[in-house]
N, C-alpha and C positions, 0 to 999 in steps of 0.2 A: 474443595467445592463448597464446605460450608462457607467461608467468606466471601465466596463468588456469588454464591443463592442470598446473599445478606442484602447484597446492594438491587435486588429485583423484588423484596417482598414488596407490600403496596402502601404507599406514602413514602418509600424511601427515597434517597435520590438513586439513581441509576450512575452504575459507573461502568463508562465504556471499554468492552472486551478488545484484546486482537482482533475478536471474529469483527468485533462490530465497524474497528478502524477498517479493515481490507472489504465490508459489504459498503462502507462509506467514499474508498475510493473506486470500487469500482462503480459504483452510484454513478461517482464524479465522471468516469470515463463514460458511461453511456449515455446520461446526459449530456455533458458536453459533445459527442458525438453528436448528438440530434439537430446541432444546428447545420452541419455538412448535410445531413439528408432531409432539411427542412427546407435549403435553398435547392436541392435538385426537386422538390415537390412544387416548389410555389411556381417552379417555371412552368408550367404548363395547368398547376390545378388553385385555387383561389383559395387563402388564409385558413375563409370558415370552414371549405368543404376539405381540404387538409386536417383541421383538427376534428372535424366529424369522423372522418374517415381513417385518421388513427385508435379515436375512442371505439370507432366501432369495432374495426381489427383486433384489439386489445380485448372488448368484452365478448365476443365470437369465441375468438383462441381461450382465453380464462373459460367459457363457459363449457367449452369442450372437456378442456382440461379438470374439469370440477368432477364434469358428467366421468368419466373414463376412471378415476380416482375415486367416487362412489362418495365424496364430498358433500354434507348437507348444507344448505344454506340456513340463513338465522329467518328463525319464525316470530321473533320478537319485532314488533311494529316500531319499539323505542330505535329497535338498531338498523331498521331500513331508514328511519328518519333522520336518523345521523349518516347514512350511505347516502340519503337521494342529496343533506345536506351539502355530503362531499363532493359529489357527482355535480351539480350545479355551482353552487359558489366555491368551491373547491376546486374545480377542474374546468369547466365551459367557460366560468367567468373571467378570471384570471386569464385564460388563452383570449379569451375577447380583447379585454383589456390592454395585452402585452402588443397583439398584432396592429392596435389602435396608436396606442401611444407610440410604437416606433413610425409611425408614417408621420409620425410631429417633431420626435428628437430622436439623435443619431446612436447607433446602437451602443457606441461605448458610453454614453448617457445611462443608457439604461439597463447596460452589467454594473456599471456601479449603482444603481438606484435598486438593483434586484438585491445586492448586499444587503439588503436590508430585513429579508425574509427573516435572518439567523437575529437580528436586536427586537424583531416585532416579537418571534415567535421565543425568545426566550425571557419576554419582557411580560407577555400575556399569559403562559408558563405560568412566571411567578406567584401572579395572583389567584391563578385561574384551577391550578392544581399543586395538591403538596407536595409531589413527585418533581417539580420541575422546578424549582427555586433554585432564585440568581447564586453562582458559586465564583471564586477566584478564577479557577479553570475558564470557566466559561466567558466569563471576561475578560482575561487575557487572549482567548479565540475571538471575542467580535472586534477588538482593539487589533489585531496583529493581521486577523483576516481580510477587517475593513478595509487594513491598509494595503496587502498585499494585491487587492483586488483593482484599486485606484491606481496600483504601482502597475500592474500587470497594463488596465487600458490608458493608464497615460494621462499625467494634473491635467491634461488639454481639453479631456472632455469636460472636466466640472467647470469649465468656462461657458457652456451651455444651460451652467443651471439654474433656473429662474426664468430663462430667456420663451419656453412654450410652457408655462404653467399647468395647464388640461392635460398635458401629453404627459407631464412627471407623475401628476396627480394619478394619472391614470395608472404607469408602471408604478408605484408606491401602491395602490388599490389594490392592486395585482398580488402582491409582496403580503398586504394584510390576509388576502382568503387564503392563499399559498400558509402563511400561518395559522388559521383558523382550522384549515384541512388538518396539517399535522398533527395539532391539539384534539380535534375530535376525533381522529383516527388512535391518539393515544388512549383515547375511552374503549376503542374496539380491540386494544390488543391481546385480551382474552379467547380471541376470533384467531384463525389462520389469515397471513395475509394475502392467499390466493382468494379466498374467501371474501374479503375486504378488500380487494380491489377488482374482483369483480363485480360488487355490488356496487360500487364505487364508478365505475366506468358504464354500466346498466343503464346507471342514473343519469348519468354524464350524456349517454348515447340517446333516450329519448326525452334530453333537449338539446344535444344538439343536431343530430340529423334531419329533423326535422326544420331549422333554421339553414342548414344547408340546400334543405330540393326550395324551400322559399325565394333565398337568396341569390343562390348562383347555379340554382338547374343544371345539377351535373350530368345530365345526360346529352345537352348541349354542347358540352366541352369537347375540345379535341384536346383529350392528355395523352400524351406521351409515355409509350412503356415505361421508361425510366423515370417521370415523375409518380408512376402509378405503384413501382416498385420499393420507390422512396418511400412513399404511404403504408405500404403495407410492411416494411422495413419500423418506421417509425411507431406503427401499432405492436409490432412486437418485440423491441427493444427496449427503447424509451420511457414506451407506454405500459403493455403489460408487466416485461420483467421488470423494467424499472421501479415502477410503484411497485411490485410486489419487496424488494429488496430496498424499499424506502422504509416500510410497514414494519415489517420484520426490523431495522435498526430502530425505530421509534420503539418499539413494543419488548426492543431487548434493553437501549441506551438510553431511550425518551426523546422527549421530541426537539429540544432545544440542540442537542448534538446531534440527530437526523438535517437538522437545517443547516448544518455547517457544508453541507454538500455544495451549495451558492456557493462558495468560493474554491470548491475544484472545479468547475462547470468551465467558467471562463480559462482557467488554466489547464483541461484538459481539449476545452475547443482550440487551444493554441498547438499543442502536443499533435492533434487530430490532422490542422490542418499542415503542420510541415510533413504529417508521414502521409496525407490521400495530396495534397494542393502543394508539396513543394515547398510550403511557405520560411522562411529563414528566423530563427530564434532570434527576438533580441536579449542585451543582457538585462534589461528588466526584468523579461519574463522570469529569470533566474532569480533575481533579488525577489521576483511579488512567491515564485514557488517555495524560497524558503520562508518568507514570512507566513505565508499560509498553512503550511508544516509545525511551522513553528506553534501558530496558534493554537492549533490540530490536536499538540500535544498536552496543552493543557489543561483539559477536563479530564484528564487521566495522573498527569504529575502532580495537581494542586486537585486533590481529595477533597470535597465536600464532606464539612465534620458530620460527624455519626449522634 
């Protein structure tokens, strides 16, 4: 255990547990999952009021769960300022952005453009905190993953890239706050991460709901049980456990290996859709899941010196 508690004290680098590898894939598989119940949602309820309406699901259930557990929240003003930070540019923004730029380029565009979350956030790391400096491991993971990701959707789509300018821009936008989240979230991880992402999604929910009765007046809609399911499905999946089991890998491994999640996403939304959609494996997907493994494994095999 003393070697184990060596790599958590503060300023050290963080070296990634078991526990922290199997909280990382299963990361992988729920988000990935989220895009099969994000297309049974949008069929009947609109982009914004979908992600209103998972944030709000997410901070409901968390806030219950806090209350019943007898959980305090932070009374420190510094660390709601960095929740409401998360909660907006962290969370509202980024989904804005993502549901934006796919109406301009095509989604395998923009799984490899999302790749990019893990080189922002371990690049801004470096500078940004002593805990997170660039290692061999870790690049050997954006190198191996980058490519496994390209391999999984196929050289076809980066034939698109340059072609909507605004539209990449926007998923790269997307890729930086998704980084900035992590990194600030890695200041909270003295905090429980039920704690921290309920504050997190609070924030999140009074701006976004509020842009939802604006926008698209959901009380107008005729949604469908099963898009309404989805929503409530995607607030407590994706949303609540997920960020919570995001927090917790950031606050045990740091944040630059929480972001390695971006490339099980697209390899577990493949896995997702041949066991719910039928859909048939190619042997790419084989060649991008070893190289993404591969990468995986080297923030752990290639030690940041002491």
């Amino acid at each position: 255990m003393a070697a184990r508690d060596a790599v958590r004290l503060p300023g050290a680098q963080a070296l990634p547990s078991r526990r922290d590898y199997l909280l990382l894939l299963s990361l992988g598989a729920i988000w990935g999952g989220s895009f099969f119940l994000i297309k049974l949602a949008i069929a009947t309820v609109p982009p914004v009021t979908v992600a209103a309406g998972r944030i709000l699901v997410g901070a409901l259930l968390l806030g219950a769960v806090l209350a019943l557990r007898g959980m305090r929240l932070p009374q420190d003003r510094a660390v709601w300022a960095r929740l409401a930070l998360m909660g907006t540019v962290g969370t509202v923004l980024p989904f804005a952005l993502i549901n934006w730029g796919e109406t301009h380029i095509d989604s395998g565009l923009a799984a490899i453009l999302m790749s990019a979350v893990p080189l922002l956030t371990i690049v801004l790391g470096h500078f940004l905190r002593s805990d997170e400096k660039i290692t061999g491991g870790k690049a050997i993971a954006l190198v191996l993953g980058g490519a496994g990701v390209v391999v999984l959707v196929g050289p076809d789509a980066l034939r698109g890239l340059g072609a909507d300018l605004l539209g990449q821009l926007a998923v790269l936008g997307a890729c930086a706050c998704y980084a900035v989240n992590s990194l600030t979230a890695r200041g909270l991880a003295r905090h429980p991460a039920e704690v921290v992402t309920f504050g997190m999604l609070a924030a999140a929910a009074v701006a976004a709901v509020p842009l939802s009765l604006l926008i698209d007046r959901p009380w107008q809609l005729d949604i469908s049980s099963l898009s309404l399911l989805a929503v409530l499905a995607l607030g407590v999946l994706p949303t609540a456990l997920g960020y919570i089991i995001a927090f917790r890998i950031i606050a045990g491994a740091g944040a630059g290996f929480a972001s390695f999640n971006n490339y099980l996403v697209p390899v577990f939304g493949v896995l997702w859709g041949m066991a719910l959609l039928g859909e048939e494996l190619e042997p790419r997907a084989l060649l991008a899941l070893l190289l993404i493994f591969a990468g995986l494994a080297g923030p752990r095999l290639i030690r940041p010196r002491s």
